[in-house]
N, C-alpha and C positions, 0 to 999 in steps of 0.2 A: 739539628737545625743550625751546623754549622757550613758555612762556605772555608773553606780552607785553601792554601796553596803554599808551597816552598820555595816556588819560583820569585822575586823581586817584577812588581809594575812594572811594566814597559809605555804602556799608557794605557789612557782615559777607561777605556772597559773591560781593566784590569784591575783598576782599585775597587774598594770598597764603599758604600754607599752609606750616608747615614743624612738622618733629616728630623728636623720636629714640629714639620707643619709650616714652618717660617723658615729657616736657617736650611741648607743642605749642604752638605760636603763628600767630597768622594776622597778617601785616602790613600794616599800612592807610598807607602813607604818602602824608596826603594834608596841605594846605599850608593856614593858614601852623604845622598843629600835629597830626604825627603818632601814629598809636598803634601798639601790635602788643598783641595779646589774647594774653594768658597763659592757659593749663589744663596739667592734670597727672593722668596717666591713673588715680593713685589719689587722687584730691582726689574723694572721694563725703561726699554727708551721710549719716545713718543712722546702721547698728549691727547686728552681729552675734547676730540671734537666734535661740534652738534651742525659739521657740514660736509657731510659725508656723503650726501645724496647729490646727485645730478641735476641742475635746474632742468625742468622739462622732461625727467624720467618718468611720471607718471604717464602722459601723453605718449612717451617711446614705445613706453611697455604693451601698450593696445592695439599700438601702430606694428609692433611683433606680435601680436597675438593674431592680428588679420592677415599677416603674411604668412603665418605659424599653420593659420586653416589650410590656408590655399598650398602648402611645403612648397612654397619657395623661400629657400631655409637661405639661400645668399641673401634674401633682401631683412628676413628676419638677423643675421648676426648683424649686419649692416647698419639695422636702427639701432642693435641692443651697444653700439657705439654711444648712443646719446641716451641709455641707460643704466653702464654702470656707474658703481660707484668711484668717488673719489677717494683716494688713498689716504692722502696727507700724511701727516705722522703719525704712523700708524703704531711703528714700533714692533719689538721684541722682546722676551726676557733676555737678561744677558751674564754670561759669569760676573763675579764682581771680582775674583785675583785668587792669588793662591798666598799660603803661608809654606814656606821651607823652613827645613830643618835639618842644618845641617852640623850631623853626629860628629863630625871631625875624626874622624876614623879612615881606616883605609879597606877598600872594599874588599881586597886578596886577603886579609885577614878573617873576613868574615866568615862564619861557619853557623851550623843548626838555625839556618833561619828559617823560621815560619811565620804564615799570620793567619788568621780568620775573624772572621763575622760572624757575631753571634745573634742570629735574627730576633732569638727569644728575648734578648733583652737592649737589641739595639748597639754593642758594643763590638767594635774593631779591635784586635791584638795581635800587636805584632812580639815575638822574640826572636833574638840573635847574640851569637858571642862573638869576641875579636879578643885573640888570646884569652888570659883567664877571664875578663871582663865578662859579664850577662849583662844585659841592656834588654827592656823589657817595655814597649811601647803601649801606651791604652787611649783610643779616643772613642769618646762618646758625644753625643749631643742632646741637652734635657728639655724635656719640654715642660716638667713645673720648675725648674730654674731659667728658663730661657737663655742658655748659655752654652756654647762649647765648651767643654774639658779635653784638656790634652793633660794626658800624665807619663811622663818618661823617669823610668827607675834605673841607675847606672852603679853597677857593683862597681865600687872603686873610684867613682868619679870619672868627670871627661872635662872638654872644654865644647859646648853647643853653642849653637847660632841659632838665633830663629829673625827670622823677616816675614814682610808682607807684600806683594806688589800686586799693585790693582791691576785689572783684565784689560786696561786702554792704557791710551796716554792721559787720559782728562783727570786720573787720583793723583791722589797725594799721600804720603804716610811720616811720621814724623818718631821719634824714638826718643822714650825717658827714661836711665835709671832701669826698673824692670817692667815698663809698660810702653806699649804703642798705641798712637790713635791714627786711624786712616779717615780716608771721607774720598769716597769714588760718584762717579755720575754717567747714570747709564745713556752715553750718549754714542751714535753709530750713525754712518750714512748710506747704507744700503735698504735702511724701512725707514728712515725718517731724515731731516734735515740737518742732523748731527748738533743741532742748539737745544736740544728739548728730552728732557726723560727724569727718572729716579736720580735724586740725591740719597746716597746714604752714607751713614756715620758708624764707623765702627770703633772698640778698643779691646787692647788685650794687655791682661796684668799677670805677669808672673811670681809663683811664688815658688820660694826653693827655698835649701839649708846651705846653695853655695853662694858665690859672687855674683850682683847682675851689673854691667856696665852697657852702654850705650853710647853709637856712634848715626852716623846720616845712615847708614847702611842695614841697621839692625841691631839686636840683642845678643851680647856674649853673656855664659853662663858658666863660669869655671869652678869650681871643686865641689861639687854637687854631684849628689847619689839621686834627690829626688829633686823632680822639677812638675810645675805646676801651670801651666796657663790656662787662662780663660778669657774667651771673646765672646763678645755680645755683640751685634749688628741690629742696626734698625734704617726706614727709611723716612722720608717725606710725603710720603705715596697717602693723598687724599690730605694731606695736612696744607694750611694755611699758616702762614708767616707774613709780618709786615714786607722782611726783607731777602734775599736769599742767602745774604750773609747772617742775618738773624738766625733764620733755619739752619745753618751750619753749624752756630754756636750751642746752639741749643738742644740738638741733634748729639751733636760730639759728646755736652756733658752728660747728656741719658746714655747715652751709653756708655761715658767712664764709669758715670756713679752705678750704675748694674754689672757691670766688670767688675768693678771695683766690690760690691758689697756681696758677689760671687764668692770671690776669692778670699775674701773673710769668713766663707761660711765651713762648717766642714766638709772637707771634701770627700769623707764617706758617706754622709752624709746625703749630698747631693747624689752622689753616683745609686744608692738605695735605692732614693725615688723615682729617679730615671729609670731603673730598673723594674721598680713595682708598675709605674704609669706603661711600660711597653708591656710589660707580662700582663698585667691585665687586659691590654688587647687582646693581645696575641694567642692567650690562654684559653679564650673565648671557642674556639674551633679546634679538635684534636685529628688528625688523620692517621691513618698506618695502614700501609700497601705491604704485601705480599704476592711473590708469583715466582715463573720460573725466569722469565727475562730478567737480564741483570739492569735495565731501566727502570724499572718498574719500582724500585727502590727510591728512583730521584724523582717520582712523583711527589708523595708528601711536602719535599722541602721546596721545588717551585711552586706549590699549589699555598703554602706558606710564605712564601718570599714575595710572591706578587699582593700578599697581604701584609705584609712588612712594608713592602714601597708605598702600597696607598697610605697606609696611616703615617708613615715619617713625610710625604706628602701635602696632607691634608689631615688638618685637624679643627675642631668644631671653631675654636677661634685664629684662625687661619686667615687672611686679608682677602685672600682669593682660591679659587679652586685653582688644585694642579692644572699646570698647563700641560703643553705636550711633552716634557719629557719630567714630571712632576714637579719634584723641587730642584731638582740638579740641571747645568747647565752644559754639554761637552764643547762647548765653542764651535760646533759643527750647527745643529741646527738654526741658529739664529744669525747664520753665514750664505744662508742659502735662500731661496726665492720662498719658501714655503714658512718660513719662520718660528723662534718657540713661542705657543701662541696656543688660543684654545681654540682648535679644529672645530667647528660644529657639524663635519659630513664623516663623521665615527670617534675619532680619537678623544677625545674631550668625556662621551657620553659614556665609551670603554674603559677608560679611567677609572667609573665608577658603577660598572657593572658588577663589582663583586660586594661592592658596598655594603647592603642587603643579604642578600643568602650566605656571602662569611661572614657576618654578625658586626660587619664595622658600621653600621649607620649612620654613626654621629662624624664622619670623616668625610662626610657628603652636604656636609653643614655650609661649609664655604660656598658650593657653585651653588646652593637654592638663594643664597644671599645673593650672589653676583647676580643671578638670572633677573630675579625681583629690581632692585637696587640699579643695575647698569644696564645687563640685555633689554629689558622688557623697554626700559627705560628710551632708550636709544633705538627698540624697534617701534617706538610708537609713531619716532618721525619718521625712520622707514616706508613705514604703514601707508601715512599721509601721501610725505613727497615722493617715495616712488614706486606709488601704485593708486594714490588714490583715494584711500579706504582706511576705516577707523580699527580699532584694535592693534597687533603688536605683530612683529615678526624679526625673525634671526636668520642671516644667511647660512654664508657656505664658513665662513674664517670669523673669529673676534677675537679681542685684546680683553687689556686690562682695564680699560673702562667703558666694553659694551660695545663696541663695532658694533653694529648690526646691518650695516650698508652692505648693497651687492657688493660683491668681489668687483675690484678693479679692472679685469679684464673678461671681455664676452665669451672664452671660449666654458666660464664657469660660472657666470651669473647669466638669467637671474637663477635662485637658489631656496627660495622664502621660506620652507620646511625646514631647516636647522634649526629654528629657536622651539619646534614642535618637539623635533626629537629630544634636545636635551631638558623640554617641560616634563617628557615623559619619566625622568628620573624621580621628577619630586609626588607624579602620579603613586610614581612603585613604591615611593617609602611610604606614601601611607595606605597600600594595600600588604603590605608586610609591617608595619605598624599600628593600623587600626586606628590613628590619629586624630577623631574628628576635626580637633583645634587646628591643625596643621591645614587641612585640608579645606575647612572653613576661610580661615584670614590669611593663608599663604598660599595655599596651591591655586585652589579654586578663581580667585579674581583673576591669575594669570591663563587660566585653561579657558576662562569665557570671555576672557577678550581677545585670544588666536581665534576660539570659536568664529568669535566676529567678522574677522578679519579674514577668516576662510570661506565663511558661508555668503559672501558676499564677493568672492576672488575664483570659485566658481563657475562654470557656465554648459550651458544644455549645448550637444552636441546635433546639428542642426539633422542629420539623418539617423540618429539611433535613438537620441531623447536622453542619453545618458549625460551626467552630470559630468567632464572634463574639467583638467584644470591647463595654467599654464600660460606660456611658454615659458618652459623651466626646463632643467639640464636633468640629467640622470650621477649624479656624483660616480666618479668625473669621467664618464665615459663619453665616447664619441659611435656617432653610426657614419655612413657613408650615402653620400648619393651623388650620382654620375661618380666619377673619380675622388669626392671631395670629402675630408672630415665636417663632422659641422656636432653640437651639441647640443643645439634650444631645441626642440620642438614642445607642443602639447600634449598634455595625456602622459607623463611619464608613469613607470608603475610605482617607482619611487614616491612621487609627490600622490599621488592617488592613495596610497595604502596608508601615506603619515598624516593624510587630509580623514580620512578613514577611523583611522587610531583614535586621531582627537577628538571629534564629533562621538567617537562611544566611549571614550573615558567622559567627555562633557556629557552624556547623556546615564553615564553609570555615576558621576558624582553627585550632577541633579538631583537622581534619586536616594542616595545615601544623606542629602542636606534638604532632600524635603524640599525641593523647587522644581518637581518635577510637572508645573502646572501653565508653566508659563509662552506664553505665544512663542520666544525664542525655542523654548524646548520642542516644542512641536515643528518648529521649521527647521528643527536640527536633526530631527529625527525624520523627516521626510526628507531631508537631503543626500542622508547617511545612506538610506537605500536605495537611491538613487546614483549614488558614485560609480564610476566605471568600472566595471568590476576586472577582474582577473583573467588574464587571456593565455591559454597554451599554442604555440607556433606551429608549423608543419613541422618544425623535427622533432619536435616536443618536449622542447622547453619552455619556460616559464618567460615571458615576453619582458622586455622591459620597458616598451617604449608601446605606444597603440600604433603604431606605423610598423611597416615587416621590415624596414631599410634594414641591412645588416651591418652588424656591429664593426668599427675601422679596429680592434683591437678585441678579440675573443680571448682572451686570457689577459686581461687586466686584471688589475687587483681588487678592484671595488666591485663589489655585489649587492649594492641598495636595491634592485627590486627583488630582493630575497627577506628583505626585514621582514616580512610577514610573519617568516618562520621563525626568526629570532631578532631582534629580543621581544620583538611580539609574539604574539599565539594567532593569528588570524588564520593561518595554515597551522593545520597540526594532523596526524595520519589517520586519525578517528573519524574527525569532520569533513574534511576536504582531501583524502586519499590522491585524487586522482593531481590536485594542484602538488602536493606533495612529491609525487613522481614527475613530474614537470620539473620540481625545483632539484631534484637529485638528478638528472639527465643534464640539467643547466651545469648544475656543478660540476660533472662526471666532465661535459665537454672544455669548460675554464681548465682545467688541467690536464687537456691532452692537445700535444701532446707536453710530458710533466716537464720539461725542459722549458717551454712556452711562458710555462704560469709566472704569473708576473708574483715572487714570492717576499712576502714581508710578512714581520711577526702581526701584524695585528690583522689584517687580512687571512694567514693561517690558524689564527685565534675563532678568526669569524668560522672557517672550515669547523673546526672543531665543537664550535657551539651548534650549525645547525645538523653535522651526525649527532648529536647530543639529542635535540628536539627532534629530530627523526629515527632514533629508538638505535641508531646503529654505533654499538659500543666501540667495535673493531677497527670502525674505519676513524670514528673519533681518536681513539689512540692509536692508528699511526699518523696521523696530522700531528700526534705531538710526539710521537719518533721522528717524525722529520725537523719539527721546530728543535728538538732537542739536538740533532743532527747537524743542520744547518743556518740556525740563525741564533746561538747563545753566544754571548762574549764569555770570555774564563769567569767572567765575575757573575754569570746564571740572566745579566739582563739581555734580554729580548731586541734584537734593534733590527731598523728598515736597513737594506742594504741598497747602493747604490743603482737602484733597479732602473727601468726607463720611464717611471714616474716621479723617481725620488729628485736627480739631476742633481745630486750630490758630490763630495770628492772624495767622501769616505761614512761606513756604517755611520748610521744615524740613531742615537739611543731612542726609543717613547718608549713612555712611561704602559702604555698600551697594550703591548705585547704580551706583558708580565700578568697586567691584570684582568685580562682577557683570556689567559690561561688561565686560572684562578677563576672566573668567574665560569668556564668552560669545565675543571671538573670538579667544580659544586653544581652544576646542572648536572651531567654524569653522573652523578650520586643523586639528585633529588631534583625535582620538577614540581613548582605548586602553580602555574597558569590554569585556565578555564575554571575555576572551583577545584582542582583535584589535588591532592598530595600522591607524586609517581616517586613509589622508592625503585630506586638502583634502575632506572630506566634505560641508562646507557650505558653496563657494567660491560669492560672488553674480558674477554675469555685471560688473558692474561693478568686480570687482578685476581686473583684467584681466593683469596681471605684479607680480608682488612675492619675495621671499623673507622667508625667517623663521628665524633661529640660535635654538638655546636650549632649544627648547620641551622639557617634560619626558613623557613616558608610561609609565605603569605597567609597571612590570617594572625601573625604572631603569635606563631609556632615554631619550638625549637623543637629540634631530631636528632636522636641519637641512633646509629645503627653501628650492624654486625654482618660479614655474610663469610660464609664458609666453604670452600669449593663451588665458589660461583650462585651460591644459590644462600638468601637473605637467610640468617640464622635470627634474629630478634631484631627491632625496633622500640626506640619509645619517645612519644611527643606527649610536649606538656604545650598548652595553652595557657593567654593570660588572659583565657576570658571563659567561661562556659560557652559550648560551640558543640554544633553536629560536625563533624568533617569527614569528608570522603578520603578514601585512602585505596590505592592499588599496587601490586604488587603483580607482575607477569600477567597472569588472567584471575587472580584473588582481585575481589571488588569489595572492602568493606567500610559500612557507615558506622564512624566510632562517634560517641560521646565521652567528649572532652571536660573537663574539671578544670576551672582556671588554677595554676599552680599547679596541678597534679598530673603527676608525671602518669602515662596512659603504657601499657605494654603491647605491643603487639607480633603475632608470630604467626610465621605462614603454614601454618598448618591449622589455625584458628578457623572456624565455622563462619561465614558472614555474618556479618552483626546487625 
């Protein structure tokens, strides 16, 4: 579970990654003068505003809806002008600077250089000689010390530099002796007005056995074998100060005195727990592939590594959920129209698709806070001002304190199913946690007031009698009619299936909390059956709009009216067969011809998960011979390339891609949707033996399996509750009883039970 290379960083998605929930850094140690990129998961520009809505967007919205009937889709984008939302400062995450280091060496002398990442416990190492000298670099980043450690070990001694300089012009950094204090402010004028965002305060104290001196420029460090620093960073983010020089001073000394009492602790010490707090994630899920491809080997370690990223990411006390590119910053996305930001039309909810089934749960802690706390928050005036209607809604895009307003421009508002889909997150933790508490005072008030808020956003479709919704966008695709692109229409299948979702998650919680009696439940259940249902085309595919207009771009990257199949179950080949083939004819034509396909890592992710849900192992693993192919930086992350949706100037890191892989073959291995635990559902011919510890399945159930030339050799699930559960294997169908704690055996050559 190591990443390795010999080669020296050239840049950004080359180095190494490292994070603790709060701090992220990516380390570039290249010669004769290193860096490691600092960010910090609340370092946003921006600002917290409660005017984000359009005066007069409720009235717009209706005034599209009746243009939306009649498809005159020119006068519907027309009004959706006095519907969207207002930007304001909106904001970005942003890097906060880099620290160098520079060895004082000469690079032509260098030789045996190596580094790697050690996923299993979170630790970067670089070594190299220059003449007889060994130089031997370590950085790590802790999460029960909340600190950086940088440790460099020099045979013989050297003379080092280390600096800091912030990501703008707008920091400052200051030098004592053997420590520095910075204080940068996340300010930009490409998403906001460049007066408003994160202050934060950082320090760094070194310790050594040699000399430290100090000039305006940095730290020299001369006749020193061991050197020692440690950085702490914090920000302002949701904090209250008289004044903002108050908050500066105040800011600076939490973070010297946690630098400082850092660096008086032991530093083996520190490095230990660091150590134990990652492996005990990490630990948590074992894999091992075998087969004849020589790929087949680097399954494991990205199927790990996108487990790695969420948790150095996001952790239970975390400020915020990962944004788009988790906790690391490459100065490209927050450069560009699209911003680092949490996506609400995939990226954000892919983040934390693996959350779950690879046993990290508690790394999903942060976005149920945010959704509650800020989204819900902020879609309630949505709700009101621009639509009309009580309850809560999330668009297409939000920030760090809860956007929920349409998107700023019509060809992508309005949007209102975003805050559905990412509710749906806090749905699945507690059907794989069994949580009532959770689901009572947390989940639930949020799931019945989108209820609300949908079943009144609704409307009977005047010749069929079906329940439509709308005018809303299909993320972010476009159709065509006469010559023209256009986006609004009604009836998307997108917004139908997430209106769908929710109305039977509110209608399966009801009855798990005993309120299944109530006036609302019954008009939620007569709605539910009444939604539009599912349409197949004359070529035969899977429709995504209720109109036949054809699509201005057939190989785009987004696939939302495919959710059904994933990460929902609403289609699956048992039930609905015929919708199933619909949706693999949809996909088959998105990729021809394969030059066409608009290709990004998290989009080929999505590929992967629904061959997953569609039983086809084969075609799942080559979507990730191609990801592995075509879209890995040296350093294994996953990034969008400048495709003709990205509008980019170079690869774009998300955090997405990784964990979408990751989330993609722990479905390949295990499937628990509709009631059923599916072992090895979508094994490709070329895994040919492996096992797998850890995996997690709805019902909180953990699985451990084994298979052997293709075909399952043993299983065993323990529950933490007494439980009947269904289990399948190929065409074995059996009903086990489960023992809470007790580990259950199972094996395919067993009689039904």
């Amino acid at each position: 579970m190591k990443i390795r290379s010999e080669q020296q960083p050239c840049r950004w998605g080359e180095g190494f990654p490292l994070g603790n929930g709060h701090m992220g850094a990516m380390v570039l140690t290249s010669l004769p003068k290193g860096s490691i990129e600092l960010s910090e998961n609340t370092f946003y520009s921006g600002e917290k505003s409660m005017q984000n809505n359009q005066p007069g967007a409720a009235e717009a919205f209706y005034e599209m809806r009746e243009y939306a009937k009649k498809e005159d889709y020119e006068k519907v984008h027309m009004a959706a002008e006095k519907f969207v939302g207002v930007r304001g400062n909106y904001g970005t995450n942003l890097p906060v600077g880099h620290l160098s280091i520079d060895y004082g060496i000469d690079p032509e002398e260098v030789s045996h250089y190596e580094r790697s990442l050690d996923i299993t416990d979170g630790t970067a190492v670089c070594t190299f000689r220059t003449g007889r000298q060994a130089l031997r670099e370590e950085v790590f980043i802790s999460h029960p010390g909340q600190v950086l450690v940088y440790h460099l070990n020099l045979e013989g001694g050297s003379r080092i530099r280390i600096a800091f300089a912030p990501g703008n012009s707008f920091g400052s950094v200051r030098y004592e002796g053997g420590s520095m204090e910075f204080v940068c402010h996340a300010y930009e004028e490409m998403h906001c007005d460049e007066l408003c965002g994160v202050m934060l305060a950082g320090s760094g104290v070194v310790r050594t056995d040699g000399a430290c001196s100090a000039d305006e420029d940095g730290i020299s460090i001369s006749g020193a074998e061991d050197i020692w620093l440690y950085v702490h960073m914090k920000t302002d983010f949701k904090r209250q100060f008289r004044t903002a020089e108050e908050g500066r001073m105040e800011l600076r000394e939490e973070a010297r005195k946690h630098a400082a009492a850092c660096a008086d602790q032991d530093a083996a010490e520190i490095r230990r727990a660091h150590q134990k707090d990652v492996r005990s994630l990490m630990d948590r899920v074992k894999l091992r592939l075998t087969g004849q491809d020589f790929l087949v080997g680097r399954i494991p370690s990205l199927f790990q590594y996108g487990r790695y990223l969420l948790l150095s990411s996001s952790r239970a006390d975390s400020l915020l959920p990962a944004h788009l590119q988790g906790i690391w910053n490459d100065n490209v996305a927050c450069r560009i129209g699209w911003t680092c930001d949490m996506h609400l039309d995939i990226n954000t909810q892919m983040n934390y698709w693996p959350a779950e089934p690879a046993n990290l749960s508690e790394t999903a802690e942060p976005l149920f806070g945010w959704i509650k706390e800020d989204l819900s928050e902020s879609g309630k005036e949505t709700a009101e001002r621009s639509y009309g209607l009580d309850g809560w809604v999330g668009e297409l895009v939000s920030n760090a304190w809860g956007y929920a307003a349409p998107y700023w421009a019509s060809p992508i508002a309005p949007c209102p199913t975003g805050g559905v889909w990412v509710l749906m997150q806090m749905w699945e933790h507690y059907l794989f946690s069994e949580d009532d508490g959770f689901l009572r005072h947390r989940a639930f008030p949020l799931i019945e007031s989108a209820a609300r808020f949908f079943s009144r956003y609704v409307f009977e479709e005047e010749d069929t009698g079906w329940l439509t919704s709308g005018p809303s966008i299909s993320p972010e695709n476009s159709f065509l009619s006469g010559d023209k692109a256009f986006q609004i229409s009604n009836g998307c299948t997108y917004e139908i299936l997430m209106i769908r979702e929710l109305f039977s998650v509110y209608r399966q919680a009801c009855k798990v909390l005993k309120r299944d009696n109530t006036l609302f439940y019954q008009e939620i259940s007569g709605q539910l059956k009444r939604l539009l249902p599912y349409r197949i085309t004359k070529e035969g595919e899977l429709a995504e709009w209720s109109h036949d207009l054809p699509p201005a771009d057939a190989q785009h990257r987004h696939t939302s009216h495919l959710l059904g199949l994933f990460p929902f179950s609403q289609l699956n080949p048992e039930e609905t067969p015929e919708l199933c083939e619909a949706a693999k004819e949809t996909l088959r034509r998105k990729q021809m011809p394969a030059e066409n396909w608009e290709d990004t890592g998290w989009a080929r992710s999505l590929l992967i998960l629904y061959a997953a849900r569609l039983g086809d192992g084969n075609d799942a693993y080559g979507h990730i011979r191609s990801m592995i192919g075509n879209l890995l930086e040296p350093n294994d992350l996953v990034y969008h390339p400048p495709t003709r949706g990205a509008f980019a100037f170079d690869h774009v890191y998300e955090l997405d891609g990784n964990t979408g892989l990751t989330a993609a073959v722990a479905e390949m291995l295990l499937q628990s949707h509709k009631g059923i635990i599916r072992l090895l559902p979508a094994l490709p011919d070329a895994w040919e033996a492996g096992e797998v510890e850890g995996l997690f399945a709805r019902g909180n159930i953990t699985v451990d399996m084994s298979w052997e030339k293709g075909r399952l050799k043993n299983a065993r699930l323990t529950a933490k509750r007494e439980q009947d559960c269904s289990v399948v294997y190929g065409n074995q169908h059996w009903i086990v009883h489960l023992k809470a704690n007790v580990p259950f055996g199972l094996y395919p050559d067993m009689d039904n039970l």
